[in-house]
N, C-alpha and C positions, 0 to 999 in steps of 0.2 A: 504494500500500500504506500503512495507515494508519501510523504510529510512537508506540510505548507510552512516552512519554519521560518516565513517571515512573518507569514501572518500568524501563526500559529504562538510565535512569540510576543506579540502586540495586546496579544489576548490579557490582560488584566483579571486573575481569577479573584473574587470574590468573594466569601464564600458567607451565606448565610445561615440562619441557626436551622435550618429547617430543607439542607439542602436534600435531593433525591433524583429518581431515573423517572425523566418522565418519558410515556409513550406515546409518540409521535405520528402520525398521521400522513404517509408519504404517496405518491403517484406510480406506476411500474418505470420503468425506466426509460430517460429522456434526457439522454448527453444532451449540454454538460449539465443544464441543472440539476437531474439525478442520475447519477450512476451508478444504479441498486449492486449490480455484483460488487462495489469497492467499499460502499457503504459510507459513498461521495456525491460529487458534486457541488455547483455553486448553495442551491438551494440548501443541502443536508450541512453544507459544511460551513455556511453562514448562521445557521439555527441551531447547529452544533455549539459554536464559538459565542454565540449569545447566550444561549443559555447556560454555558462552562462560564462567564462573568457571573451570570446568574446565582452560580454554584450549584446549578443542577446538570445531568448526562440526557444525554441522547439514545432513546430507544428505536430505531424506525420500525415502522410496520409497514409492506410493500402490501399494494391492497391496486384493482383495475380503479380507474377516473372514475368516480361516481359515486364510491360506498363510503368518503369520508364519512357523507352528512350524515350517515346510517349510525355510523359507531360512534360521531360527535354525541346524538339524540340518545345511544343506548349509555351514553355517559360510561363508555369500556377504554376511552383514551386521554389523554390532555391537550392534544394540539391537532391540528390538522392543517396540512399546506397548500398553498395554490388554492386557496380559496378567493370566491368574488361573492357581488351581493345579488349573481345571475345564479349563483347553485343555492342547494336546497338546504341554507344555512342560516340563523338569525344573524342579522346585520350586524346584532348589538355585541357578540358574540368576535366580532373581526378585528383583528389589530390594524394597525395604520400598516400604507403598503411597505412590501418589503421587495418585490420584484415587478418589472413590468417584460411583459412579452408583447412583441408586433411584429406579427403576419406582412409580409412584402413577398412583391413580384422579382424575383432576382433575374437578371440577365447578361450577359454578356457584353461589357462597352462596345467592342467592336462592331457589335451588328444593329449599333444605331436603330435600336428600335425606341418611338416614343409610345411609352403608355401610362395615362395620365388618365385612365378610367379601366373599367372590369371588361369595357368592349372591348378595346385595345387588343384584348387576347383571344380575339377569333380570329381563327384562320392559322392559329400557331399552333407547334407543338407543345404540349404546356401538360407538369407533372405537378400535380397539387399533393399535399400532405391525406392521409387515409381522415378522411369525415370533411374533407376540406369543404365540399357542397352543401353538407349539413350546419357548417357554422363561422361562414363567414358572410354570410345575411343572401337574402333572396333576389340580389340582383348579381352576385357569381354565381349564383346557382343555375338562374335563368340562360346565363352569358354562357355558360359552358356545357350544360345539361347533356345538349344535342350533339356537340365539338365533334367530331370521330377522335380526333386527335387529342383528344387531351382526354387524362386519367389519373386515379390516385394511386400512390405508394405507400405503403408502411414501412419502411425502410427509408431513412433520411438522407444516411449517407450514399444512399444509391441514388436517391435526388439529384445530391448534388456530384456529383462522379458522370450522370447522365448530361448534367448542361455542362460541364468542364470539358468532357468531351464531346462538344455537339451534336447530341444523339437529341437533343433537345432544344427549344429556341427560349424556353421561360421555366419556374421552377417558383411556386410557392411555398412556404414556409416560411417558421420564426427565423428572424434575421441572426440570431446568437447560436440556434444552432445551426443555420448554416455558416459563419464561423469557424464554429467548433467545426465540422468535419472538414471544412477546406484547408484546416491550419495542421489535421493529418496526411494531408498527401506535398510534400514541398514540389509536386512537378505543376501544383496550382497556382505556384506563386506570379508567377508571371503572368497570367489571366486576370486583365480586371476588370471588375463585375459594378452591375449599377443596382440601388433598391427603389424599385418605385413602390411608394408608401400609399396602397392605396387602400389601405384599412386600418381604421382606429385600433387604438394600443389596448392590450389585454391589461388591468391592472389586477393584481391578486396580492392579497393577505393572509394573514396567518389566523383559522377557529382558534381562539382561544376559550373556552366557558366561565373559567374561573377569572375574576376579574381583578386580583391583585397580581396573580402572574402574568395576565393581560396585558396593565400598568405598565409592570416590571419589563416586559418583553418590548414597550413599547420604547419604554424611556431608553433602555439599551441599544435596541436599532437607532436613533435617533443618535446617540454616542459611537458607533462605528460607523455611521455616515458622518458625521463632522469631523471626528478624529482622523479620517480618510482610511481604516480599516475597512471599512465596506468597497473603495474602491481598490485597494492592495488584492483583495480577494478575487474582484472582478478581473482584473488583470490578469491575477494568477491564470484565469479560465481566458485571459482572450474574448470576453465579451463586453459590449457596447453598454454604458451606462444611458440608462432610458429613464431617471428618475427626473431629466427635468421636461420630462414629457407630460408630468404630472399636472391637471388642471391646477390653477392656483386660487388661494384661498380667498374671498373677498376683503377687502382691506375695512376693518374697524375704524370708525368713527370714534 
């Protein structure tokens, strides 16, 4: 298992009187955020590191997309990740964010393609992410429905391995992980690719139920993002910091 020892040293352990293992709430695996066989990622290894300030460990539970809210309600875990206020969770229940994801059209510079709508990608070859039709709202779905040429993949880095070598003209997906796999082949270095942003940013939070380790978990986050731990970690992964994508809060009178 790799060891993050710069972040990993920044880490400030705290410990309070009542420290423990809480259990965790995680997604199946989705380089880099989770990478269940190492028992990593951005995600595990940023709510790891909060919660060791905290003075509590990290338990992950690898569970498919969908059954956090299940085991948050049966009150059988303490946390649950990658949540937003579109799954089947109390709002009141949700920490401030801690990650953003955004869905982009990736493509090729070279082949000067402009697209600056969902239409833009008729007539191409184009590999969207597996459910990609189901949830990136009803005007890709309509635009591509019929395509011959376009299809989904469950396999990401075959995505992006198919437009690197033009076997492809476009390639949907989160912009971090494609990223992450193009920053495993160095023969990619040399290909440079455009994102056209043409769907709003995923923001997700952390279930938390109990509402002093809520607090705690917030105030924390808020401390390795100013201290710039949060972005040493980012880095570590090679992925784009998207927190000031976050809408901003209205200004008090």
């Amino acid at each position: 298992m790799r060891i993050l020892i710069p972040f990993l040293c920044a880490v400030a352990i705290a410990l309070p009187t009542k420290a423990r293992e809480l259990d965790v709430v995680v997604g199946w695996n989705k380089p880099p955020y989770v990478i269940s066989q190492e028992h990593s990622g951005f995600e595990i290894d940023l709510v790891r590191a909060i919660l060791a300030e905290m003075g509590h460990t990290l338990s992950p539970i690898y569970v498919p997309f969908g059954r956090t809210a299940r085991l948050l309600k049966d009150s059988t875990v303490d946390i649950g990740l990658t949540q937003s206020a579109a799954h089947d969770v109390d709002d009141s229940v949700l920490s401030d964010p801690y990650i953003i994801y955004q869905n982009v059209v990736v493509t090729k510079t070279q082949n000067n393609f402009v697209i600056s709508e969902v239409s833009n990608l008729k007539g191409k070859r184009v590999i969207g992410f597996q459910t990609a039709q189901s949830v990136l709202g009803e005007e890709f779905k309509q635009a591509l429905s019929l395509e011959p040429m376009y299809m989904e993949m469950a396999r990401q880095d075959r995505q992006v391995d198919m437009l690197m070598l033009d076997h492809v003209d476009a390639i949907v997906l989160d912009r971090n992980i494609f990223n992450y796999f193009r920053s495993k082949n160095s023969a990619y270095d040399k290909e440079e690719t455009v994102f056209h942003e043409l769907f709003p940013i995923s923001i997700y939070r952390a279930a938390i139920p109990n509402p002093k380790l809520r607090a705690e978990f917030n105030a924390t986050l808020h401390r390795f993002i100013a201290d710039g731990r949060y972005q040493l970690l980012l880095d570590e992964y090679q992925l784009d910091n998207l927190l000031h994508k976050l809408p901003k809060a209205p200004t008090k009178l």
